[in-house]
PQR file of N, CA, C, O and H, with PARSE charges and radii, in Angstrom:
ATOM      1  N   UNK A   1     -17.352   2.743   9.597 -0.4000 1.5000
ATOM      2  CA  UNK A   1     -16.824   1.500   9.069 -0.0000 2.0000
ATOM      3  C   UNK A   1     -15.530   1.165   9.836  0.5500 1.7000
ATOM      4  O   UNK A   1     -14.641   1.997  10.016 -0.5500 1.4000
ATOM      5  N   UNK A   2     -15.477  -0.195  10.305 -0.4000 1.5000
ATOM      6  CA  UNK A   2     -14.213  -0.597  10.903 -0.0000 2.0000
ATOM      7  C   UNK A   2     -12.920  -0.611   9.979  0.5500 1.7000
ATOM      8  O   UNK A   2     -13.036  -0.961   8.805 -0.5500 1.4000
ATOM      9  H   UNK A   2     -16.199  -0.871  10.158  0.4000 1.0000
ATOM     10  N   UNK A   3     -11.733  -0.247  10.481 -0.4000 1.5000
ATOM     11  CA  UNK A   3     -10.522  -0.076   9.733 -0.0000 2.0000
ATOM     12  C   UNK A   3     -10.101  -1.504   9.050  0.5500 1.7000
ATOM     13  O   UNK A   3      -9.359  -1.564   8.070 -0.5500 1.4000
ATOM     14  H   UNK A   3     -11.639   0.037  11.435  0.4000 1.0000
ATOM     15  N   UNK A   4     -10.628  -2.557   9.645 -0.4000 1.5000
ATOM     16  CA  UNK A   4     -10.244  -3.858   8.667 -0.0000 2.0000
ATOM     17  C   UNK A   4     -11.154  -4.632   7.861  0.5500 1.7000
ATOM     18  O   UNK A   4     -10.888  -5.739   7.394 -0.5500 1.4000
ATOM     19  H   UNK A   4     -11.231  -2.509  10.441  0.4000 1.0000
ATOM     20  N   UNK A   5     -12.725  -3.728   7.650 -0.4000 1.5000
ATOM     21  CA  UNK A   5     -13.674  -3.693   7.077 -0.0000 2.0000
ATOM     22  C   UNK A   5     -12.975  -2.190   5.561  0.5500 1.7000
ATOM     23  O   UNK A   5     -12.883  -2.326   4.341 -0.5500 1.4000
ATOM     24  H   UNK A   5     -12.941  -2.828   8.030  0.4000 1.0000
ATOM     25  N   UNK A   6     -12.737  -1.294   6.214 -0.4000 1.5000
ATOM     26  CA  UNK A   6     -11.863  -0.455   4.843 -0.0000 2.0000
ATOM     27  C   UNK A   6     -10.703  -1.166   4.548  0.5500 1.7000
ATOM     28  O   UNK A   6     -10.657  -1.177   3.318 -0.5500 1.4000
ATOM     29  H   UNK A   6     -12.812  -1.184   7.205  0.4000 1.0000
ATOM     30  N   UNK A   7      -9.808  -1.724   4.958 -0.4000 1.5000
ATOM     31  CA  UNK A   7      -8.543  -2.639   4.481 -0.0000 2.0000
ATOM     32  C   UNK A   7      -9.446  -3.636   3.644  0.5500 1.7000
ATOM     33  O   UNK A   7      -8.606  -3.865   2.773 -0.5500 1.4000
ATOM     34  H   UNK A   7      -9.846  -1.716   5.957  0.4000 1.0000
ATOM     35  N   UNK A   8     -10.404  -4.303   3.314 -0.4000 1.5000
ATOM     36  CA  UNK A   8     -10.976  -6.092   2.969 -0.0000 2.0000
ATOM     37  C   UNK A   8     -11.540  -5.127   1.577  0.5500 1.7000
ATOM     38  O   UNK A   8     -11.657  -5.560   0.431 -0.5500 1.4000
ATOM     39  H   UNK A   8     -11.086  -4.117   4.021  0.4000 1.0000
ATOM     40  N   UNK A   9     -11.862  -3.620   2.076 -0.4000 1.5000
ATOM     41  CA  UNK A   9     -13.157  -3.259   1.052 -0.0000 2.0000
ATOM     42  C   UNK A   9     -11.253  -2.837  -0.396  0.5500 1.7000
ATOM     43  O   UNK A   9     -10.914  -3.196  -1.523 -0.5500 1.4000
ATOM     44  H   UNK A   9     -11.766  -3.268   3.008  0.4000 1.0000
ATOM     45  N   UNK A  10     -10.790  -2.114   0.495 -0.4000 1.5000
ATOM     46  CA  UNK A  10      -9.469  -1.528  -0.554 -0.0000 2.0000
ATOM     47  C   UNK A  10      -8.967  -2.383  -1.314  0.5500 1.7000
ATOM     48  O   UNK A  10      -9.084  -2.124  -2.512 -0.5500 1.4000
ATOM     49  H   UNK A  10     -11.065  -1.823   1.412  0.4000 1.0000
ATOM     50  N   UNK A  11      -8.283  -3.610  -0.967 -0.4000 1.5000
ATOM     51  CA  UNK A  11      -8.333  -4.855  -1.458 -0.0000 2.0000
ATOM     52  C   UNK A  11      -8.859  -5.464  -2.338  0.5500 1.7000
ATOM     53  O   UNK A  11      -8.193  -5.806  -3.315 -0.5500 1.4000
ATOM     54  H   UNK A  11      -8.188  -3.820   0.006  0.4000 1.0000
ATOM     55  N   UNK A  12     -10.483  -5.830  -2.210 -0.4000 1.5000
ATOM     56  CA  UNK A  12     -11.169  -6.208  -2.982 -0.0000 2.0000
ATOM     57  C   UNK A  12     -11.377  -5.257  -4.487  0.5500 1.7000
ATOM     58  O   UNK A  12     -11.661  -5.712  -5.594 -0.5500 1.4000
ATOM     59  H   UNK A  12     -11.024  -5.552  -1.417  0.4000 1.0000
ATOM     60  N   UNK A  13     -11.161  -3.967  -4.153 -0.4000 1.5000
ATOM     61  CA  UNK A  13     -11.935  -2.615  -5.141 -0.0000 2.0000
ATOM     62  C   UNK A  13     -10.555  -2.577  -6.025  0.5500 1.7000
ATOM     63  O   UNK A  13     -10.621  -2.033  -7.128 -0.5500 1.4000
ATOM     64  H   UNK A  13     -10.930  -3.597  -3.253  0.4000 1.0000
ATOM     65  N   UNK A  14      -9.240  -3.161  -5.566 -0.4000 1.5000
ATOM     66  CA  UNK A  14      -8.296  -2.412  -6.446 -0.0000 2.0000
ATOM     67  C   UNK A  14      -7.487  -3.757  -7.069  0.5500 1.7000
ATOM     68  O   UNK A  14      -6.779  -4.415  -6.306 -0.5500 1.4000
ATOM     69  H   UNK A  14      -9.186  -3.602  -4.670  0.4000 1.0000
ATOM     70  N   UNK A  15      -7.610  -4.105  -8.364 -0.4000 1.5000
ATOM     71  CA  UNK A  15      -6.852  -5.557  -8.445 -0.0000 2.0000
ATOM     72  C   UNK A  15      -5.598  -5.419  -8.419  0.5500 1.7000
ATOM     73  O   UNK A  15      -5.008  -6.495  -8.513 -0.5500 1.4000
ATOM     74  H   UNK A  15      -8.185  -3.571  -8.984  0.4000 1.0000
ATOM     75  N   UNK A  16      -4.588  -4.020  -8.279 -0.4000 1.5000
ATOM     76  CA  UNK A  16      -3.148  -3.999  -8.122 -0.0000 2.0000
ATOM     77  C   UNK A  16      -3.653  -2.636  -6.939  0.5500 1.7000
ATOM     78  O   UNK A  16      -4.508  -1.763  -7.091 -0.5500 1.4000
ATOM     79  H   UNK A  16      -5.068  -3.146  -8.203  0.4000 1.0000
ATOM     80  N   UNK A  17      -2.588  -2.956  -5.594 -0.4000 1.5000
ATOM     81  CA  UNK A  17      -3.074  -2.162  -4.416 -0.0000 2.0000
ATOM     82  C   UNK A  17      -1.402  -2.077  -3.903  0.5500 1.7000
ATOM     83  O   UNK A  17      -0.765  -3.112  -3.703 -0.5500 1.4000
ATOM     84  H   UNK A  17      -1.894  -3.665  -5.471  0.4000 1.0000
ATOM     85  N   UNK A  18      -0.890  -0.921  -3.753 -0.4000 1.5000
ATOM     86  CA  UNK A  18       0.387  -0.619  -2.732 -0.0000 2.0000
ATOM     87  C   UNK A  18       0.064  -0.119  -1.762  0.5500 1.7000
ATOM     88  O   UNK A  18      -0.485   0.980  -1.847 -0.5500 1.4000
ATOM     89  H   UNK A  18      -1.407  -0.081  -3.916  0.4000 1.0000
ATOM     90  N   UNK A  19       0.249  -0.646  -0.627 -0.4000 1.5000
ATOM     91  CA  UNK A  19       0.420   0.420   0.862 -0.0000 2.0000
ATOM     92  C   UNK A  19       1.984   0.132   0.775  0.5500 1.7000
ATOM     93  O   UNK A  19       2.743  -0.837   0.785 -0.5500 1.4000
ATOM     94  H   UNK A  19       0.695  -1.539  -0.558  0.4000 1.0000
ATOM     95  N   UNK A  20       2.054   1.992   0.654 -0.4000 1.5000
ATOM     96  CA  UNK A  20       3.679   2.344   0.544 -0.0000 2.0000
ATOM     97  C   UNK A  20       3.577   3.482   1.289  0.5500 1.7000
ATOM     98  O   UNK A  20       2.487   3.986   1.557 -0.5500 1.4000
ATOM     99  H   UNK A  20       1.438   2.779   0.646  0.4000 1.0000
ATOM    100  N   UNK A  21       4.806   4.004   1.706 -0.4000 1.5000
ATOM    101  CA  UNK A  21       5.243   5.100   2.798 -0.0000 2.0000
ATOM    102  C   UNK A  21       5.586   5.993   1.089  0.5500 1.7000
ATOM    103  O   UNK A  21       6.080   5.660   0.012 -0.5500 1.4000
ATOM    104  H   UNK A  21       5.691   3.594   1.488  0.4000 1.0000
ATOM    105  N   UNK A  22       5.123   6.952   1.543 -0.4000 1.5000
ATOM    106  CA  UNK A  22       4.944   8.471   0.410 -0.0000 2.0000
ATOM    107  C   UNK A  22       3.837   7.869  -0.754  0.5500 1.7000
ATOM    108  O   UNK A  22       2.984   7.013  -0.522 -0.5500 1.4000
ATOM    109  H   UNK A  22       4.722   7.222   2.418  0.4000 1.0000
ATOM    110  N   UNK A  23       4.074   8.525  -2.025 -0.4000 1.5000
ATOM    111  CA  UNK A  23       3.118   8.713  -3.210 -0.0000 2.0000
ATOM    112  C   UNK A  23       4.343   7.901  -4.528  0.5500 1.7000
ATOM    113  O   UNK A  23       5.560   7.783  -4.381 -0.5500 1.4000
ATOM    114  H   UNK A  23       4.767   9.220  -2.213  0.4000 1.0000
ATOM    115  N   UNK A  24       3.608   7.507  -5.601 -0.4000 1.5000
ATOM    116  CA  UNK A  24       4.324   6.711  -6.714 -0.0000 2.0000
ATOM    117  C   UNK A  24       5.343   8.089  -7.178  0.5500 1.7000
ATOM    118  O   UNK A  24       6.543   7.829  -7.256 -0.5500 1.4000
ATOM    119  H   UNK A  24       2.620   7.603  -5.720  0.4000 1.0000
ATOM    120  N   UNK A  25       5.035   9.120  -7.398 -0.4000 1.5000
ATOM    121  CA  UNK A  25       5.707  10.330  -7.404 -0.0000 2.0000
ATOM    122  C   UNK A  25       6.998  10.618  -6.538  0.5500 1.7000
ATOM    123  O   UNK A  25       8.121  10.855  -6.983 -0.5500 1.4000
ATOM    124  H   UNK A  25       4.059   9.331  -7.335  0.4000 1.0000
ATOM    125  N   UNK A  26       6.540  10.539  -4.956 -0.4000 1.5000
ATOM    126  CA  UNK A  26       7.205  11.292  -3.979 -0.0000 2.0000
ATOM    127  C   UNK A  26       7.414   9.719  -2.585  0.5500 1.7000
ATOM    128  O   UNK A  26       7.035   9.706  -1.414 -0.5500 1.4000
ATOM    129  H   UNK A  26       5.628  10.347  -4.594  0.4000 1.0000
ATOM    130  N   UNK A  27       8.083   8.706  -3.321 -0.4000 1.5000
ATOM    131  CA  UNK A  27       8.138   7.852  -2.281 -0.0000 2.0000
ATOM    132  C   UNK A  27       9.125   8.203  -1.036  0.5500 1.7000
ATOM    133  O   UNK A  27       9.993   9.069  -1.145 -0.5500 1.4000
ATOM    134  H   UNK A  27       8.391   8.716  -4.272  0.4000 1.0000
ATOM    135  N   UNK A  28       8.900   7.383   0.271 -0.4000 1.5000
ATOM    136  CA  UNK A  28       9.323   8.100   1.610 -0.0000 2.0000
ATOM    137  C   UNK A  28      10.171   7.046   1.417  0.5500 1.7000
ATOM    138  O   UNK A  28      10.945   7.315   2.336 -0.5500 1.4000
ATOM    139  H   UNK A  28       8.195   6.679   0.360  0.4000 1.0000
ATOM    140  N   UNK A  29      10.638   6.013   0.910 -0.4000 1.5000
ATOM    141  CA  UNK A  29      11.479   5.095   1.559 -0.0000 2.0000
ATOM    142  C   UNK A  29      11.804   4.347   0.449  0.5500 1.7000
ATOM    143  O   UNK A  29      10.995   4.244  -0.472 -0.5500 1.4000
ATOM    144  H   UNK A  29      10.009   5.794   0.164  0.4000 1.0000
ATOM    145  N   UNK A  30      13.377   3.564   0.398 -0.4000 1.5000
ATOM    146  CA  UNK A  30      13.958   3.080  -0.902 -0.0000 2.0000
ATOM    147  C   UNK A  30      13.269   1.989  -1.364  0.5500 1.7000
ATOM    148  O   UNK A  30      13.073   1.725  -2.550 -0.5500 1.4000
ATOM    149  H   UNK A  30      14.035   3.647   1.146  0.4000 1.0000
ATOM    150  N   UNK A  31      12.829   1.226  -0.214 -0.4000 1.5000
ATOM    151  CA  UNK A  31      12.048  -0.252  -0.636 -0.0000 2.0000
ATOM    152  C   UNK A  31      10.487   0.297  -1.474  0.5500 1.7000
ATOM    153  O   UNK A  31       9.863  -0.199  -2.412 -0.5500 1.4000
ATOM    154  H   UNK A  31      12.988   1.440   0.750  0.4000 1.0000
ATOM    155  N   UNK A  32      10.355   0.977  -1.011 -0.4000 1.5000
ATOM    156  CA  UNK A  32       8.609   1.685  -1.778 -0.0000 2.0000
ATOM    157  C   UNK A  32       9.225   2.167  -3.250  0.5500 1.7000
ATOM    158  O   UNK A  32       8.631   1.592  -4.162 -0.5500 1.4000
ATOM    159  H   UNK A  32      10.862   1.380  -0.248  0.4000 1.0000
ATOM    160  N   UNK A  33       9.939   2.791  -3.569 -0.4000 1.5000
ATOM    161  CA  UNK A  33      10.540   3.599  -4.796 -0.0000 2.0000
ATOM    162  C   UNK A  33      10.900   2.161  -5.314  0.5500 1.7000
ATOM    163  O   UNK A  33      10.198   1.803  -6.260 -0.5500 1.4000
ATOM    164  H   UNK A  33      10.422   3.258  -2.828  0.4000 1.0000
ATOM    165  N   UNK A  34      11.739   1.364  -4.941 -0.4000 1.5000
ATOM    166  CA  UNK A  34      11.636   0.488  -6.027 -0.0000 2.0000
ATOM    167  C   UNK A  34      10.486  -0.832  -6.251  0.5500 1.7000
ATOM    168  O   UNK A  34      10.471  -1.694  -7.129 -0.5500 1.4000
ATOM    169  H   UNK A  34      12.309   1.654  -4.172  0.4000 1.0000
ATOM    170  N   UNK A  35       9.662  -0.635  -5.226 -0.4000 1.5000
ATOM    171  CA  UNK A  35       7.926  -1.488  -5.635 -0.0000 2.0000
ATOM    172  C   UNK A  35       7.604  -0.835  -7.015  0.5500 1.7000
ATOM    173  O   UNK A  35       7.591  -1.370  -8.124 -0.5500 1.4000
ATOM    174  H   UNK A  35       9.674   0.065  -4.513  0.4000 1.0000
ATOM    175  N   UNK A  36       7.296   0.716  -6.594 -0.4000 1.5000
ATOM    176  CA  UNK A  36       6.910   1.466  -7.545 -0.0000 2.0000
ATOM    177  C   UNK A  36       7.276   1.068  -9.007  0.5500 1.7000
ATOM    178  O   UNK A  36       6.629   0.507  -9.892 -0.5500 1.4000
ATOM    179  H   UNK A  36       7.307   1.151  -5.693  0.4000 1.0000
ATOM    180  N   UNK A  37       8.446   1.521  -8.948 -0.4000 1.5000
ATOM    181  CA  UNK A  37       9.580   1.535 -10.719 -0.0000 2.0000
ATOM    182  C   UNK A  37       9.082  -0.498 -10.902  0.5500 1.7000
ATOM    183  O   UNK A  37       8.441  -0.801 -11.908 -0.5500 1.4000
ATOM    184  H   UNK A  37       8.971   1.976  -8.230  0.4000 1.0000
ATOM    185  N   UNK A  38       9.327  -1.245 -10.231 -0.4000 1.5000
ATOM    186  CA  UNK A  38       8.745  -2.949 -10.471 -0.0000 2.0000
ATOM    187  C   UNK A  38       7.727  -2.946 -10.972  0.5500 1.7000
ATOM    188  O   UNK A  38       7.635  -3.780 -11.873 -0.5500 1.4000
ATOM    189  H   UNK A  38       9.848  -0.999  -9.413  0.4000 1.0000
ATOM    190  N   UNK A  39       6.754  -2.281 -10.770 -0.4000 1.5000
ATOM    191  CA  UNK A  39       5.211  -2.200 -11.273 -0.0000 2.0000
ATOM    192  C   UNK A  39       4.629  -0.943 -11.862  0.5500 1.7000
ATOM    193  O   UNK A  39       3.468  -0.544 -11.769 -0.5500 1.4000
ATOM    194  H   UNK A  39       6.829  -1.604 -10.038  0.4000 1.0000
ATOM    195  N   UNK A  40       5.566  -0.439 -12.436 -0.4000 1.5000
ATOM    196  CA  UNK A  40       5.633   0.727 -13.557 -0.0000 2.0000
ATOM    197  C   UNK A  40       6.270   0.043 -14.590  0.5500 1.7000
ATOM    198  O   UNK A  40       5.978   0.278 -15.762 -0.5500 1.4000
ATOM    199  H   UNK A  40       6.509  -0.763 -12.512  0.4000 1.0000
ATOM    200  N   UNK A  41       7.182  -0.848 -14.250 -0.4000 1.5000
ATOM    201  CA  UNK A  41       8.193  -1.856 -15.357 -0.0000 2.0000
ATOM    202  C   UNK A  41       7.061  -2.383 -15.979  0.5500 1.7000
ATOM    203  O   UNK A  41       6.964  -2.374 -17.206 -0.5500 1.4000
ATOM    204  H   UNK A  41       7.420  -1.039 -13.297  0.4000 1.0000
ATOM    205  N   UNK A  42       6.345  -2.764 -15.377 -0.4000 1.5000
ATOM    206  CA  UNK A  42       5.085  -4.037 -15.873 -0.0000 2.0000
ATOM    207  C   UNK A  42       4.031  -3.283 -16.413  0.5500 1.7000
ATOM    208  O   UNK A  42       2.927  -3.800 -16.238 -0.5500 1.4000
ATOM    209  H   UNK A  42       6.424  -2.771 -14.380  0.4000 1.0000
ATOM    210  N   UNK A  43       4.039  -2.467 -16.875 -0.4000 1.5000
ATOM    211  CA  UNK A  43       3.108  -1.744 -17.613 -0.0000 2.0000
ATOM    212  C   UNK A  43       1.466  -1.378 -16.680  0.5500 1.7000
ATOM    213  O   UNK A  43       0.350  -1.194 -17.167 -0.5500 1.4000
ATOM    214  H   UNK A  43       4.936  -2.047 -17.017  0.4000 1.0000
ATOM    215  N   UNK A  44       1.770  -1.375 -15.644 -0.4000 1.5000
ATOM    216  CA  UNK A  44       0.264  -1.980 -15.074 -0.0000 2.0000
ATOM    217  C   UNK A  44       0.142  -0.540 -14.566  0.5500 1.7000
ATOM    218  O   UNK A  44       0.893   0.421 -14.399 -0.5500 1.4000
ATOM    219  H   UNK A  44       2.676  -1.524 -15.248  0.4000 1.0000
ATOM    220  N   UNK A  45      -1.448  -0.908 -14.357 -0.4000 1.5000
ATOM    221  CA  UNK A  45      -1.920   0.978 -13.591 -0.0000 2.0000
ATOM    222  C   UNK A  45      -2.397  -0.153 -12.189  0.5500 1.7000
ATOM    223  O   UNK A  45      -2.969  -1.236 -12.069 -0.5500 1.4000
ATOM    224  H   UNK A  45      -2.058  -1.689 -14.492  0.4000 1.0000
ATOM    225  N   UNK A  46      -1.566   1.191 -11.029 -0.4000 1.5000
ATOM    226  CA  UNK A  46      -2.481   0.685  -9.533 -0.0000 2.0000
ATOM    227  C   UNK A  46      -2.471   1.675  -9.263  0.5500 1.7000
ATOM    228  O   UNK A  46      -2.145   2.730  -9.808 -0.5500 1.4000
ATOM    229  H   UNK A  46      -1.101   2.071 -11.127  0.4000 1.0000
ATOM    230  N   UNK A  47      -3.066   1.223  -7.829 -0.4000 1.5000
ATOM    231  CA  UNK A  47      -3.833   2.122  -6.388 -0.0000 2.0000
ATOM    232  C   UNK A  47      -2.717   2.286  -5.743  0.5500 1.7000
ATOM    233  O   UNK A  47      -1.694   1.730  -6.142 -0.5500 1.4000
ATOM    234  H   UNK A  47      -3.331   0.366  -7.387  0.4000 1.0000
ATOM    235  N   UNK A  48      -2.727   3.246  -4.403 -0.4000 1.5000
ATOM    236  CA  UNK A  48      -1.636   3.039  -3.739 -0.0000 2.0000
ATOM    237  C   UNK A  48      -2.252   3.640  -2.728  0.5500 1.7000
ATOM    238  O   UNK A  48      -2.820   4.672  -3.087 -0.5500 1.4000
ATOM    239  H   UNK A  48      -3.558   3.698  -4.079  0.4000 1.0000
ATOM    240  N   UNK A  49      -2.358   3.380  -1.574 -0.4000 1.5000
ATOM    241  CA  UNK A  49      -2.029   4.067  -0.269 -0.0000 2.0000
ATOM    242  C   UNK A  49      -1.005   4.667   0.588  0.5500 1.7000
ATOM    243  O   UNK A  49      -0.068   3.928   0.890 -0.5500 1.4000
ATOM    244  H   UNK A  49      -1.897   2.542  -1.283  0.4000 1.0000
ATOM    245  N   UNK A  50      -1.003   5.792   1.011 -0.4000 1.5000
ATOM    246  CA  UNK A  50       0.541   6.693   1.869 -0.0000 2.0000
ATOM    247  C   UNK A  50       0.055   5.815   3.222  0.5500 1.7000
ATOM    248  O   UNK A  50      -0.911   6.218   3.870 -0.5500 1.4000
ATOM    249  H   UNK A  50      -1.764   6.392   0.766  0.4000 1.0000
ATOM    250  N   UNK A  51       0.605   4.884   3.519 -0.4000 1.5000
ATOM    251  CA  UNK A  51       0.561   4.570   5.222 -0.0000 2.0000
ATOM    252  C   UNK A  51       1.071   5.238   5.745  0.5500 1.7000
ATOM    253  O   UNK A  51       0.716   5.073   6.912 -0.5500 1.4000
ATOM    254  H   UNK A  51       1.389   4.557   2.993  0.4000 1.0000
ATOM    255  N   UNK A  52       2.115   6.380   5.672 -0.4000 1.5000
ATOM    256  CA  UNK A  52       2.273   7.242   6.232 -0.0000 2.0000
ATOM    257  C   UNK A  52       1.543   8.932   7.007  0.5500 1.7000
ATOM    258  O   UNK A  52       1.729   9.702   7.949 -0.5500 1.4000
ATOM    259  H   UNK A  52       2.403   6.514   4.724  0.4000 1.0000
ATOM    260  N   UNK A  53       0.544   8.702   5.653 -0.4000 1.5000
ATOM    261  CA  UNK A  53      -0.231   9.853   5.953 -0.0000 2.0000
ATOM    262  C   UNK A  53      -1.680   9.025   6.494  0.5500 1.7000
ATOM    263  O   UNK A  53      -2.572   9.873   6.474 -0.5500 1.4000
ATOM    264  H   UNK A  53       0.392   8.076   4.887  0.4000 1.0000
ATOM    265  N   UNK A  54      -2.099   8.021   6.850 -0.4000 1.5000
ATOM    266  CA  UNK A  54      -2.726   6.902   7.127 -0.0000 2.0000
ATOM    267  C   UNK A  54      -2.194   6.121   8.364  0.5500 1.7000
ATOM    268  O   UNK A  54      -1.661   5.015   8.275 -0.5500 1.4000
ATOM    269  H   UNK A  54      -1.374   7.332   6.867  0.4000 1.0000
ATOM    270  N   UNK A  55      -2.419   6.902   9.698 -0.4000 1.5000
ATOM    271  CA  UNK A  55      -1.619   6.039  10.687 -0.0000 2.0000
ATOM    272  C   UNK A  55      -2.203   4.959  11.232  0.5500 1.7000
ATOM    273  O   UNK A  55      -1.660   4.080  11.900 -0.5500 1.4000
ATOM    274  H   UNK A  55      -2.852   7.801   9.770  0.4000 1.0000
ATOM    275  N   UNK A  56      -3.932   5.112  10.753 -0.4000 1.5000
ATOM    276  CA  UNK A  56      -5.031   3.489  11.160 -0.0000 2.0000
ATOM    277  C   UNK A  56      -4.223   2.592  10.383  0.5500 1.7000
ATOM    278  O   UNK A  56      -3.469   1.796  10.942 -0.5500 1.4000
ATOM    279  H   UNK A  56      -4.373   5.826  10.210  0.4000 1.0000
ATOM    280  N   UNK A  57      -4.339   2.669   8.986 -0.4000 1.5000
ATOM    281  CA  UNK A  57      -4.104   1.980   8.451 -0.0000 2.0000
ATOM    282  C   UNK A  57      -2.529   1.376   8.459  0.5500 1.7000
ATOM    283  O   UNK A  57      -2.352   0.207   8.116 -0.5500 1.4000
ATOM    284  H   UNK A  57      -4.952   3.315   8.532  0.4000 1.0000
ATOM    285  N   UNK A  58      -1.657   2.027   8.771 -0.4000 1.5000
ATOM    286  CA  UNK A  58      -0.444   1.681   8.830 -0.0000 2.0000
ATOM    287  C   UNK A  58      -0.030   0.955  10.050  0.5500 1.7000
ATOM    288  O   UNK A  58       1.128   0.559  10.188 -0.5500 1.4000
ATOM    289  H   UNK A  58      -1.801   2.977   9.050  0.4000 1.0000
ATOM    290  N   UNK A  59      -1.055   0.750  11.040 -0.4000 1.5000
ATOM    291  CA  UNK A  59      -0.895   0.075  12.554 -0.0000 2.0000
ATOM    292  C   UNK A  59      -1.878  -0.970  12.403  0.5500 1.7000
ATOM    293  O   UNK A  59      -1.776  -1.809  13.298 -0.5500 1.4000
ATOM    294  H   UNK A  59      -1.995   1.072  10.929  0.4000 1.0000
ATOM    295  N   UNK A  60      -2.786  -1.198  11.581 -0.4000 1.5000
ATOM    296  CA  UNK A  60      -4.037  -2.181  11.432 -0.0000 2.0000
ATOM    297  C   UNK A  60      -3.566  -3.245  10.308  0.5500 1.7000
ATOM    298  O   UNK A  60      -3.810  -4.432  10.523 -0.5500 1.4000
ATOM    299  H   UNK A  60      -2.869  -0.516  10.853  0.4000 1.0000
ATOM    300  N   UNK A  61      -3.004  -2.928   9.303 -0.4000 1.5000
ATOM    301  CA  UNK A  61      -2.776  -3.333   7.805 -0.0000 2.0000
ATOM    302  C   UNK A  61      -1.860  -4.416   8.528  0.5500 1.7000
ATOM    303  O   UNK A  61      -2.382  -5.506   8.297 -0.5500 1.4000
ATOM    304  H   UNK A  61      -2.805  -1.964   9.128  0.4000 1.0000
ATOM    305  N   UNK A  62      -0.628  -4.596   9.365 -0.4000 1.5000
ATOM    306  CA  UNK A  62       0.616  -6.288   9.850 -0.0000 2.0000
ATOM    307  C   UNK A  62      -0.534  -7.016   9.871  0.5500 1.7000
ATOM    308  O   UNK A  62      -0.912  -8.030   9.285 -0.5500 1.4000
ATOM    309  H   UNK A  62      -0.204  -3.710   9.553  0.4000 1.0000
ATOM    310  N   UNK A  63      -1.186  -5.995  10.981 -0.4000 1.5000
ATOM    311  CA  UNK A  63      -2.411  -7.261  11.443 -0.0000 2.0000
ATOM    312  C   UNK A  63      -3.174  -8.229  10.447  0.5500 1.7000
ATOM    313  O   UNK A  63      -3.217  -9.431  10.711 -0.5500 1.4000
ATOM    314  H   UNK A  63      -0.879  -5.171  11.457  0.4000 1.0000
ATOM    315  N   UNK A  64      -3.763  -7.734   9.329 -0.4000 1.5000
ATOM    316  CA  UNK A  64      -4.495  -7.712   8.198 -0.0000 2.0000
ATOM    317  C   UNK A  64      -4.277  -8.690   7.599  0.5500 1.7000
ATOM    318  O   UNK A  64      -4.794  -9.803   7.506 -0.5500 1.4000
ATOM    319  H   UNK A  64      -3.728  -6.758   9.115  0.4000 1.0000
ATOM    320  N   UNK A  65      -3.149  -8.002   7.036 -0.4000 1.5000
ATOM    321  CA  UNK A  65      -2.150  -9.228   6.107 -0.0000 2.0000
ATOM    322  C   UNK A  65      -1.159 -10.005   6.563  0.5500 1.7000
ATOM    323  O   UNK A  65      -0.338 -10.574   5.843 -0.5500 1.4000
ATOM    324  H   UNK A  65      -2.728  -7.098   7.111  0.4000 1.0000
ATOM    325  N   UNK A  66      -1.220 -10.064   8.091 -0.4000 1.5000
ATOM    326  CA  UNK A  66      -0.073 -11.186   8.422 -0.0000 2.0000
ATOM    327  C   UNK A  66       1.564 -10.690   7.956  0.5500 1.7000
ATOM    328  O   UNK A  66       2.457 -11.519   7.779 -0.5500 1.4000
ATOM    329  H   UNK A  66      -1.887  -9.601   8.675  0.4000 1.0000
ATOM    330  N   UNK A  67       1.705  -9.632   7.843 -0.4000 1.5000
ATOM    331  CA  UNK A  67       3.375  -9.267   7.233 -0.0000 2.0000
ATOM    332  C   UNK A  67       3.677  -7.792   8.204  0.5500 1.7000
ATOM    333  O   UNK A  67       2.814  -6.929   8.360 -0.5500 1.4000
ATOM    334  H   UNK A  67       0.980  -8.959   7.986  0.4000 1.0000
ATOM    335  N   UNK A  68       4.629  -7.743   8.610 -0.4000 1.5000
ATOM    336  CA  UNK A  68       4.396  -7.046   9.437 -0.0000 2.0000
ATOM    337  C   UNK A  68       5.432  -5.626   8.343  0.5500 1.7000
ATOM    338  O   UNK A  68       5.291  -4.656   9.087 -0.5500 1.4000
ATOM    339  H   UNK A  68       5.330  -8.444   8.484  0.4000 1.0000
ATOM    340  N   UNK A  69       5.905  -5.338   7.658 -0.4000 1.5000
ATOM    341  CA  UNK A  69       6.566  -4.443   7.096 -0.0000 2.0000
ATOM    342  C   UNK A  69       5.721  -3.575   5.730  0.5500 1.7000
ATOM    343  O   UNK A  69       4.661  -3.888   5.187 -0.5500 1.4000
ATOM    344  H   UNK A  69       6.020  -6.126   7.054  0.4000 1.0000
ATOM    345  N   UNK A  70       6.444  -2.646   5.504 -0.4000 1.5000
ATOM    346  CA  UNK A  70       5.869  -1.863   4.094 -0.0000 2.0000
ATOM    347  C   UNK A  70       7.134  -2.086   2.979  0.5500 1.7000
ATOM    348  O   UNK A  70       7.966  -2.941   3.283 -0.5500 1.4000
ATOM    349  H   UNK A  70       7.304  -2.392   5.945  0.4000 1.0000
ATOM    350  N   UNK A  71       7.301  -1.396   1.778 -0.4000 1.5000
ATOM    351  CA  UNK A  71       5.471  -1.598   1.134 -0.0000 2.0000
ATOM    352  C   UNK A  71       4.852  -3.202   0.986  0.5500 1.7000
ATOM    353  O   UNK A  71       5.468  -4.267   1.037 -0.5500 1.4000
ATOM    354  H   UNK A  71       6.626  -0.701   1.531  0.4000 1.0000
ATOM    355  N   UNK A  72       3.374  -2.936   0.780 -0.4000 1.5000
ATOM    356  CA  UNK A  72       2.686  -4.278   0.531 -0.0000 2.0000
ATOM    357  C   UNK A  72       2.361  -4.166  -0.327  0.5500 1.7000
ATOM    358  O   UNK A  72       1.791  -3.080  -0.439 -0.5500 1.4000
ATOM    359  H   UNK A  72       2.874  -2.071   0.738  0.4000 1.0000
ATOM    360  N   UNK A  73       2.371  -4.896  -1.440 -0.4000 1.5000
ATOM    361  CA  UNK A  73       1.418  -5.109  -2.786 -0.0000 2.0000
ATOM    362  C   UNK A  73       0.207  -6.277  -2.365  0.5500 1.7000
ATOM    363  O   UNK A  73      -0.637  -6.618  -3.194 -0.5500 1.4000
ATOM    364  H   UNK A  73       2.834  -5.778  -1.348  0.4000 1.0000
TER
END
C-alpha cells in the first residue's frame, strides 16, 4: 500500500487523529504535549501517530495535508 493511500486510509478510520512527535503519555515536543492535554480537556478519545517513530509518514504527511509542521490533528 502506498504511504498516502495509508495517510487517506488513517484519516478516514479515525474521526479524532494526532500525528505527534512521541506518545499521549511520553510526548517528544512542547507543542504535541499541549495538543494532547487540548483534547484530553475535551473529553474526547483519539488515535495518535509517533511521526517520530514513523519516518514515511513524517516526510509524506506536509505533503498530504498541505501544512508542513507537527503535531496535526
Amino acid at each position: 500500500m502506498e504511504i498516502m493511500d495509508v495517510l487517506k486510509e488513517q484519516v478516514e478510520s479515525n474521526p479524532i487523529l494526532l500525528y505527534m512527535k512521541g506518545s499521549p503519555n511520553q510526548p517528544m515536543c512542547g507543542f504535541s504535549a499541549r495538543t494532547v492535554q487540548a483534547v484530553m480537556e475535551c473529553g474526547q478519545k483519539f488515535a495518535y501517530v509517533d511521526v517520530l517513530s514513523n519516518p514515511e509518514v513524517r516526510a509524506n504527511l506536509p505533503v498530504f495535508a498541505n501544512w508542513p509542521t507537527f503535531p496535526q490533528l
